[in-house]
N, C-alpha and C positions, 0 to 999 in steps of 0.2 A: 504494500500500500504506500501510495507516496502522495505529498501535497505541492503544488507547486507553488515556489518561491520567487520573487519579482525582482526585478534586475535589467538594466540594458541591453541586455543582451540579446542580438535577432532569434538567436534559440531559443523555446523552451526549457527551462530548468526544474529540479525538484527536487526535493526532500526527501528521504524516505521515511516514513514513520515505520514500520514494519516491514521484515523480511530483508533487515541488511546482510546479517550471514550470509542468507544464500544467493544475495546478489553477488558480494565478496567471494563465494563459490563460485559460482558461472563467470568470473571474471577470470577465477584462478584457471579453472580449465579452459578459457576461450585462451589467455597467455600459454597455455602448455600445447594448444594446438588440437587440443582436445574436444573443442566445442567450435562450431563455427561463430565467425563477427556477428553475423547479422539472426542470429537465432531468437527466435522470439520467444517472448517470457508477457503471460498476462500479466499485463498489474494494474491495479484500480485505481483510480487517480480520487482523492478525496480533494474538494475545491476551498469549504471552509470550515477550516478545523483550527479550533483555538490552541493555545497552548496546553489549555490543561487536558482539552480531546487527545489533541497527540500524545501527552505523557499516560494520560490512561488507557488510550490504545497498545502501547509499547508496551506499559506495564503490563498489560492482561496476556498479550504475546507471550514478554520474556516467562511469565509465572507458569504459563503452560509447557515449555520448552522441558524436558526430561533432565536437561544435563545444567540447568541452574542450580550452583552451589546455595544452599541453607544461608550465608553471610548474603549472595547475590540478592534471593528473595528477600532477606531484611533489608536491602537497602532500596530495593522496589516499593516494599511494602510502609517505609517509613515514607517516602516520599509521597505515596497517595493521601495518609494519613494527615503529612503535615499540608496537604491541599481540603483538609477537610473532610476527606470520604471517608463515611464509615464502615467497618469491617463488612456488615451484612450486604453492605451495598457492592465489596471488594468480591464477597464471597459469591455472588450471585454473578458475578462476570469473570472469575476464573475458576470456579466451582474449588475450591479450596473452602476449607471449615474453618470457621471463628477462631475454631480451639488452636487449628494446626496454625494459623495466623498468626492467633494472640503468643505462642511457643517462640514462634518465627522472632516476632518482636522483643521480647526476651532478650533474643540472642545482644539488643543490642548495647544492653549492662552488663557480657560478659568484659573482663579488661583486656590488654591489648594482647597479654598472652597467651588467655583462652582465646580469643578471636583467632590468633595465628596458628595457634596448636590444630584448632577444628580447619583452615582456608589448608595448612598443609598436612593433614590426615594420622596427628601427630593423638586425637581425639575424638571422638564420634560426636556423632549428631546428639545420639540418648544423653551422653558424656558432656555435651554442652549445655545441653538444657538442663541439666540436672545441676550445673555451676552456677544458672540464674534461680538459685531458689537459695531462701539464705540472705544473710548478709554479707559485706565484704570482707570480712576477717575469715567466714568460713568456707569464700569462695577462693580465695587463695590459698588457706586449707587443704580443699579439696585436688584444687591445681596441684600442687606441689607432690598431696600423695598419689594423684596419677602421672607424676612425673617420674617419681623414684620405684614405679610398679606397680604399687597397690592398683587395685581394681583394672588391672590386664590393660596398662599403659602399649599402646603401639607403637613404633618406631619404623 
């Protein structure tokens, strides 16, 4: 989906709000030789979409996407938040639950170490969320004893 952007320019220009990956894909293979130039790709032209349409369009994309890290979702999901939408109205357009939502959000009082530990696989998802419960004397607690092993530390 793309909207188009204004410019002097004699050509048409545009935006994408959705499906840049696979545009950045079909470019990768047209450069490899592997797709032709002129290969046609539908795409639906949206003419007036505000700011906040295209961020909640994107947003509903990326949350659907399989391969969005847990930190990615919180940082989608704060950003709807902080435009105002509320969860049931999030959940109704990425079909995602309140509950897995309100978890998501969470994530974003863990400290900087829980954060990095869970973006490099050093922690689980269960293992993150379970850091946002608590206060912070016993969420660095809990850090440190899944650092030194306890509770089946990965590396």
């Amino acid at each position: 989906m793309v909207k188009p952007i204004g410019g002097k320019s004699k050509t048409e220009r545009y935006r994408i709000v959705s499906g840049e990956r696979r545009y950045w894909a079909l470019k990768l293979l047209e450069e490899r030789g592997e797709l032709a130039g002129d290969f046609s790709v539908p795409v639906e032209v949206r003419e007036k979409l505000t700011k906040d349409d295209t961020l909640r369009l994107a947003t509903v994309e990326n949350l659907q996407r399989q391969n969005f890290t847990p930190l990615e979702e919180t940082a989608a999901l704060t950003k709807r938040i902080h435009k105002k939408v509320s969860l049931e109205d999030i959940a109704a357009q990425t079909e995602l639950s309140t509950t897995t939502m309100r978890r998501r959000l969470a994530l974003n009082d863990l400290c900087e170490e829980a954060q990095a530990a869970l973006r490099e696989g050093g922690i689980t998802l269960s293992q993150a969320e379970a850091l946002t419960l608590g206060n912070h004397g016993r969420r660095r607690a809990m850090l440190d004893d899944l650092g030194r092993g306890c509770y089946e530390y990965r590396r």
